[in-house]
C-alpha positions in Angstrom: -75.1 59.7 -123.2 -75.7 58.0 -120.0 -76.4 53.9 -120.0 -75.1 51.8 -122.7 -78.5 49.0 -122.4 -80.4 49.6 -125.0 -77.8 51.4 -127.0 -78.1 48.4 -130.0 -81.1 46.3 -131.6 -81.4 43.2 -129.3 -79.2 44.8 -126.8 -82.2 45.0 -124.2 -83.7 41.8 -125.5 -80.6 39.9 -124.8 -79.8 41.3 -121.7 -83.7 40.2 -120.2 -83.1 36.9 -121.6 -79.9 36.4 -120.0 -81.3 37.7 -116.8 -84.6 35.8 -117.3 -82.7 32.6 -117.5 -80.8 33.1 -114.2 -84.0 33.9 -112.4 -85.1 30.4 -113.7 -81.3 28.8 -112.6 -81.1 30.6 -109.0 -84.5 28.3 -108.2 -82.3 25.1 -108.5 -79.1 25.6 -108.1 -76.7 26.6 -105.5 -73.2 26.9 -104.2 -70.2 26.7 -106.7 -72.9 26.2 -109.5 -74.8 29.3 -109.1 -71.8 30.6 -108.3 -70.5 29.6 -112.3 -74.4 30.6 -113.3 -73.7 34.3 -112.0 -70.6 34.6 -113.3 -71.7 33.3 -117.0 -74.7 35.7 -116.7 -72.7 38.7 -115.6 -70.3 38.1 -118.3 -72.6 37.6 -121.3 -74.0 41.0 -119.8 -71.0 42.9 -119.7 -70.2 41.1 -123.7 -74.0 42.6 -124.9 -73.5 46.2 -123.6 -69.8 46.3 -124.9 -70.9 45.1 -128.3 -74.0 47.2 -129.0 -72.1 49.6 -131.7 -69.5 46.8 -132.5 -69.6 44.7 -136.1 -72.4 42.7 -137.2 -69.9 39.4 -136.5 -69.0 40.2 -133.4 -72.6 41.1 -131.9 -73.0 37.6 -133.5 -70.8 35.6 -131.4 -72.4 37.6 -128.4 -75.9 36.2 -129.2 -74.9 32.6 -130.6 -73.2 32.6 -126.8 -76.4 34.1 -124.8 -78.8 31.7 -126.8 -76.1 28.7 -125.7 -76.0 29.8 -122.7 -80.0 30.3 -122.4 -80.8 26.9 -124.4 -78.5 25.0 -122.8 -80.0 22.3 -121.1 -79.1 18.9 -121.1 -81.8 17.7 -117.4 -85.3 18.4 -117.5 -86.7 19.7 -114.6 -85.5 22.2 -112.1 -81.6 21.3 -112.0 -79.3 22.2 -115.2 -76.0 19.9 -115.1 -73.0 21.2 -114.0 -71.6 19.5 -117.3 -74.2 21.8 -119.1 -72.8 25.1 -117.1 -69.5 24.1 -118.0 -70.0 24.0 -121.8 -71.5 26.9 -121.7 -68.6 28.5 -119.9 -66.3 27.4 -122.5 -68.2 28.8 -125.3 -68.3 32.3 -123.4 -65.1 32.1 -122.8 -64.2 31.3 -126.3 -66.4 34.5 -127.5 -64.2 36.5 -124.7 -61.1 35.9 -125.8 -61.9 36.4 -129.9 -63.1 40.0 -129.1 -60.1 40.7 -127.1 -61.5 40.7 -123.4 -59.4 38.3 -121.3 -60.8 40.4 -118.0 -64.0 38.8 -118.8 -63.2 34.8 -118.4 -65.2 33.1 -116.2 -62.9 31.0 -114.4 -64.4 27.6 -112.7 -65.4 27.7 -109.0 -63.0 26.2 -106.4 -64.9 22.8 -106.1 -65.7 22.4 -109.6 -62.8 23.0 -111.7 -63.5 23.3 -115.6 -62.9 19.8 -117.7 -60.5 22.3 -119.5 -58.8 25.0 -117.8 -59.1 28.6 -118.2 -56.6 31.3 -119.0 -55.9 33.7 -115.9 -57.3 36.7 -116.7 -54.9 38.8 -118.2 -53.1 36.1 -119.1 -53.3 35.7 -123.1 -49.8 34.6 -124.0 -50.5 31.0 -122.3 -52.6 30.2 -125.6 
């Protein structure tokens, strides 16, 4: 079996949405916040393919996070606040670390550090 997309119900479906929204981010933001954007999107990626065959709760969390991430919007308009980008980091990183993938936090960007930090990756004990 080659690819994994596609491998679940929703799995493409998420995945387009995920990558739809981006599209619609990259046209107004850049730097450090694209930068976060990218990283969230990559992630939530990575989170949908891994889950396909995985339990009906944790394909859950995987979509409650894309739809955050997705819906999120707190500006109308073009621009999406970085406080917005930052919430949704912490709910992906949430979902990461409650299935068990601390190599998939997205950690802030240099000039915009999170309100509240991340965990290294690979770094679970500092719960």
């Amino acid at each position: 079996m080659g690819e994994e997309r596609g491998c679940g119900p929703g799995t493409d479906v998420l995945i387009r949405k995920v990558d739809g929204h981006l599209a619609a981010l990259r046209a107004g933001l850049q730097g450090p916040e694209l930068e976060l954007a990218e990283r969230l999107a990559f992630c939530l990626r990575e989170l949908v393919r891994q889950t396909a065959h995985s339990s009906a709760a944790d394909r859950g969390q995987v979509r409650a996070a894309v739809h955050y991430f997705v819906l999120r919007r707190e500006s109308r308009g073009r621009l999406l606040s970085v406080r917005s980008l930052a919430a949704a980091q912490r709910v992906v990183n949430k979902v990461v670390l409650q299935l068990g993938r601390p190599d998939l936090l997205v950690e802030a960007g240099r000039d915009h550090p999170l309100l509240e930090p991340a965990l290294p990756a690979g770094d679970v004990s500092a719960r």
